[in-house]
N, C-alpha and C positions, 0 to 999 in steps of 0.2 A: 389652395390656389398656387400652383408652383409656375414660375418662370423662366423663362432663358432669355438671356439677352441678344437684343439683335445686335449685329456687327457698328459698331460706334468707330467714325472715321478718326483721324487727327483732330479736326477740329474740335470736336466733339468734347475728345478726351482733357484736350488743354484747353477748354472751356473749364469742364468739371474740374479739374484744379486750381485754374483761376480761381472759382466760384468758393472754393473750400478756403483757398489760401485769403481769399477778401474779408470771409468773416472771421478766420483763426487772426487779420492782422488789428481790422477794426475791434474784433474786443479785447487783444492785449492791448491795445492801445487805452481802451476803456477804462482795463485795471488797474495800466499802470498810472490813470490820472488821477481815478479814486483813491488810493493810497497816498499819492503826492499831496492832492488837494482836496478830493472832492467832487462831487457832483451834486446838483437838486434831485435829490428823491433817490429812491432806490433804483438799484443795476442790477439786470440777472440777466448772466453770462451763457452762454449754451458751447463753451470753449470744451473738446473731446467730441462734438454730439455735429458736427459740420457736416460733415459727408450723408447725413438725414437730410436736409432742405436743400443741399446742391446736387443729390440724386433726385429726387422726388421733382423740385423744381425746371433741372433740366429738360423733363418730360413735357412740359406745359408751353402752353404759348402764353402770350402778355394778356388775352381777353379772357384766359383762364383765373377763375378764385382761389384762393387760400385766406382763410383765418388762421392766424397764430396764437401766442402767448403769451405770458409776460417775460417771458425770453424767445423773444420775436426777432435778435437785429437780425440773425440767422438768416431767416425765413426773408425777411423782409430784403437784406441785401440776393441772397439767391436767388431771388425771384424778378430782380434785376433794380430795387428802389436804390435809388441814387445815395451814397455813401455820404457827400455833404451837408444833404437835407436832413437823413439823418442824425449826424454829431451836430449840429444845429439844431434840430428838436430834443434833442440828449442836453444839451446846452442851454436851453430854454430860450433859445432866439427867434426871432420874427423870420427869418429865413428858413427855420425848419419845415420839416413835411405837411405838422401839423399849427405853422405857426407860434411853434413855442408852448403852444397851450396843452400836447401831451403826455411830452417827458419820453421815457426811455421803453415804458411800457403800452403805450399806446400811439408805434408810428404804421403810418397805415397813406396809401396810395392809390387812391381807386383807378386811376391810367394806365394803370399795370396789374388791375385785378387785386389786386392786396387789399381787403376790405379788413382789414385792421387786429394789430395785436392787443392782447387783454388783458388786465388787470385781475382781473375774476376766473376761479379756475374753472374749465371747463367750460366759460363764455361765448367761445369762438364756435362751438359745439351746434348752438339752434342754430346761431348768424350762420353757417356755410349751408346746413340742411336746405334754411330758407334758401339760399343763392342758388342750390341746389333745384329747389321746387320751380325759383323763376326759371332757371336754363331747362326745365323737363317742359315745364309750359313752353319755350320758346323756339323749343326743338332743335337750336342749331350747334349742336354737338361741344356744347361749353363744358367744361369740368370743374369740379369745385373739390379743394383738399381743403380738408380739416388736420392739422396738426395740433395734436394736446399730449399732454404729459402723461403720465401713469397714474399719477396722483389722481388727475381728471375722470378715471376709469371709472371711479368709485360712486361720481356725481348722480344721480337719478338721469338728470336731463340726456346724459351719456344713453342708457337704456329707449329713453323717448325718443332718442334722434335716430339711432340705430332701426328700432322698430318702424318708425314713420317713413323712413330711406327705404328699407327693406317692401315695403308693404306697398307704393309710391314708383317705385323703381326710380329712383332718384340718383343722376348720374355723378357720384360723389365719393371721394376715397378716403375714407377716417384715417388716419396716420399716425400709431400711438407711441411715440419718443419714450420707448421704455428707459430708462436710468438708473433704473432700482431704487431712486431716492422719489420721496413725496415730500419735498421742502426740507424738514432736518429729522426727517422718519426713514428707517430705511422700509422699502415698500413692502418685503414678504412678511414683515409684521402686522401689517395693515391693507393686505391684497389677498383675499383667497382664490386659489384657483390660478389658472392662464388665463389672460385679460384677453386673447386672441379665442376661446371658446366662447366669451361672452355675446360675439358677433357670429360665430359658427352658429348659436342657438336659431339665429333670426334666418339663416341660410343666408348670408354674406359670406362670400368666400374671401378666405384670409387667407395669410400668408406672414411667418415669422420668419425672419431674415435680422442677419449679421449687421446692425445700423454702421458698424465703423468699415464697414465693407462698401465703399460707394460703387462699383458695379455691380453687386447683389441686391442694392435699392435701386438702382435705376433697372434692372431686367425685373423687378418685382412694382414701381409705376409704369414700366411702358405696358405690363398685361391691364394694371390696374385703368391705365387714363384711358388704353385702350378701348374698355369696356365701356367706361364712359361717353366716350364719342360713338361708338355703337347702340346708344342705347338699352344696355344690359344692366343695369341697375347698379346697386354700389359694391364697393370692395374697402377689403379691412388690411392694414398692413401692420403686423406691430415689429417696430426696429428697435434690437437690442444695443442699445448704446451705454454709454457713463459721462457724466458731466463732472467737468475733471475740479472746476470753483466749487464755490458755496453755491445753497439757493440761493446769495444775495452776493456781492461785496460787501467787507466790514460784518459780515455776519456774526463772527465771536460777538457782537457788542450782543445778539440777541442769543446767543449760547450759553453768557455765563460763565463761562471753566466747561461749558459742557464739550461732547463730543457723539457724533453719531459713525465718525468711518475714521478709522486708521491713516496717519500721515503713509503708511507701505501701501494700502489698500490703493491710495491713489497714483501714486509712483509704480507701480506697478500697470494702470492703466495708461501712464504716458510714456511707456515703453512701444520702441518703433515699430512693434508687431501686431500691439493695440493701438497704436494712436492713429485714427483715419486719414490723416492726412501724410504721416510719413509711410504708411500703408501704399497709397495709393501713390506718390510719387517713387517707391523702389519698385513698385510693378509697371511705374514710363520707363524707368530708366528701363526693368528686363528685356522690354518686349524692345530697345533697340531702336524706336521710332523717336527718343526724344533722348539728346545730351545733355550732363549735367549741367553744362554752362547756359543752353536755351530755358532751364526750370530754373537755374538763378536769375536770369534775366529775367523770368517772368514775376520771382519771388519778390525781386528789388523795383521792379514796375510798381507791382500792388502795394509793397511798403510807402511807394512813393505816393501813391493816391489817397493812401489815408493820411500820411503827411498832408497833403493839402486841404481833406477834407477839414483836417483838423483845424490847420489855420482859418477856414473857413468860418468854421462854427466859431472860433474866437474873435474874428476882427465881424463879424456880423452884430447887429442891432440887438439889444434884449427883446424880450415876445410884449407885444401893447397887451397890459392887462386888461385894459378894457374893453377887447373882444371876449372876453365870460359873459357879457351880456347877451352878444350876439350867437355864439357860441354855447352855450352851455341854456343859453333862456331864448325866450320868444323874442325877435329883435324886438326895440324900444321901437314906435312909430305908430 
């Protein structure tokens, strides 16, 4: 499945850098609290891997699906969920998306299509298929992306959802966040093959593309969502990216002294030629339509907004525990 991009105006573009530059600021911000203090439960960063959810996602409208991950804030802030609700659900406060009661791996927004990130790998996998099946029943040109990791590829369910989309014509775009890592494995140990034939088998037309390249993912969903709103069944995208953290914050505590990738191997990937986001702002500045001083003004805007979301989530309520009844069980009554 090869694409070309259609001509994408100004706006367009300093949207997609907004969108990149919101979630590279929201999870240093993450990081750097984790180390200071702390957070409830674990954090998984998707810091290097931005310009995946802010191409992909630019393509969609708000009544459009995506499942995520458990490094979702990505997905979930590109897709337009509001940056306060979630450091407030990260925060375990009654203000968050999920009311406190998710945490950092399960923020999810159904008014903007976000039907939720996962805890479980590969979870998010049936949930979009299904979203999938209601928008083919309902005929009116909805799209539904699945984003999963590599790691996920290996899942059975992966094969099940593929086949059942393919067979179905089910207007739905798998999106597979290649990284090379599966949590603290690196993947060609544990991946045979190209994860992108595994979807050719079913005649899903795929497409491997540059993930840190964000206009080679967005001219590789606008063929994809396109087919979608057409009726033409699904498509497979796998983007080659690297996640530049751990699979967690504080990971060493679950390493040991161990080590899966080289302190060069990473350094190396947040050099200005790989790193998607200063990639993509030295080709505003070539093309002449955007000055340096208008992409600081927009740098120090987005700084500014996670500044507040942050205070946000801190002067906010804790989450009422005693919504798990309601919540997690059958209400009491």
């Amino acid at each position: 499945m090869s694409a070309t991009i259609a001509p994408l105006d100004r706006t367009v573009l300093f949207d997609l850098y907004e969108r990149m530059l919101l979630i590279r600021c929201a999870e240093q911000k993450l990081a750097n609290f984790v180390a200071e203090v702390g957070l409830p439960g674990g954090v998984h960063l998707s810091i290097g891997q931005e310009a995946v959810a802010a191409g992909i996602c630019s393509c969609l409208a708000t009544r459009d699906w995506i499942t995520s991950t458990h490094r979702g804030h990505g997905h979930f802030l590109a897709k337009g969920g509001d940056e306060s609700q979630m450091f407030a659900e990260i925060w375990g406060k009654r203000t968050g998306i999920c009311k406190g009661m998710g945490g950092s791996m399960h923020v999810a927004d159904f008014s903007r299509g976000i039907i939720g990130a996962n805890g479980i790998v590969g979870g998010g996998l049936a949930i979009a298929t299904g979203a999938a099946y209601a928008a083919k029943l309902d005929g009116d040109g909805r799209a539904t992306v699945c984003f999963f990791g590599d790691g996920a590829a290996n899942q059975g369910v992966f094969m099940e959802c593929m086949n059942v989309s393919a067979v179905w014509g089910l207007p739905i775009v798998f999106v597979c966040e290649n990284n090379g890592l599966s949590e603290f494995t690196v993947s060609s140990t544990v991946t045979a093959g190209e994860i992108s034939d595994r979807a050719r088998a079913f005649g899903i037309p795929s497409s491997v593309v540059d993930g840190n390249d964000v206009l080679a993912i967005v001219a590789a969903a606008q063929t994809a969502v396109a087919r979608c709103r057409q009726d033409e069944g699904p498509s497979f995208i796998e983007a080659k990216t690297y996640r530049i953290r751990g699979h967690l914050e504080a990971e060493e505590l679950f390493l040991g002294g161990g080590s899966y990738r080289t302190p060069d191997e990473i350094a190396q990937w947040r050099l200005p030629g790989r790193d998607p986001i200063a990639r993509f702002k030295a080709h505003l500045e070539s093309t002449g339509e955007f000055t340096a001083e208008e992409l600081h003004s927009l740098e120090l805007a987005v700084a500014g907004r996670i500044d507040r979301a942050l205070q946000f989530a801190e002067a906010s309520e804790a989450a009422d525990v005693s919504l798990v009844y309601d919540l997690m069980y059958v209400a009491r009554h």
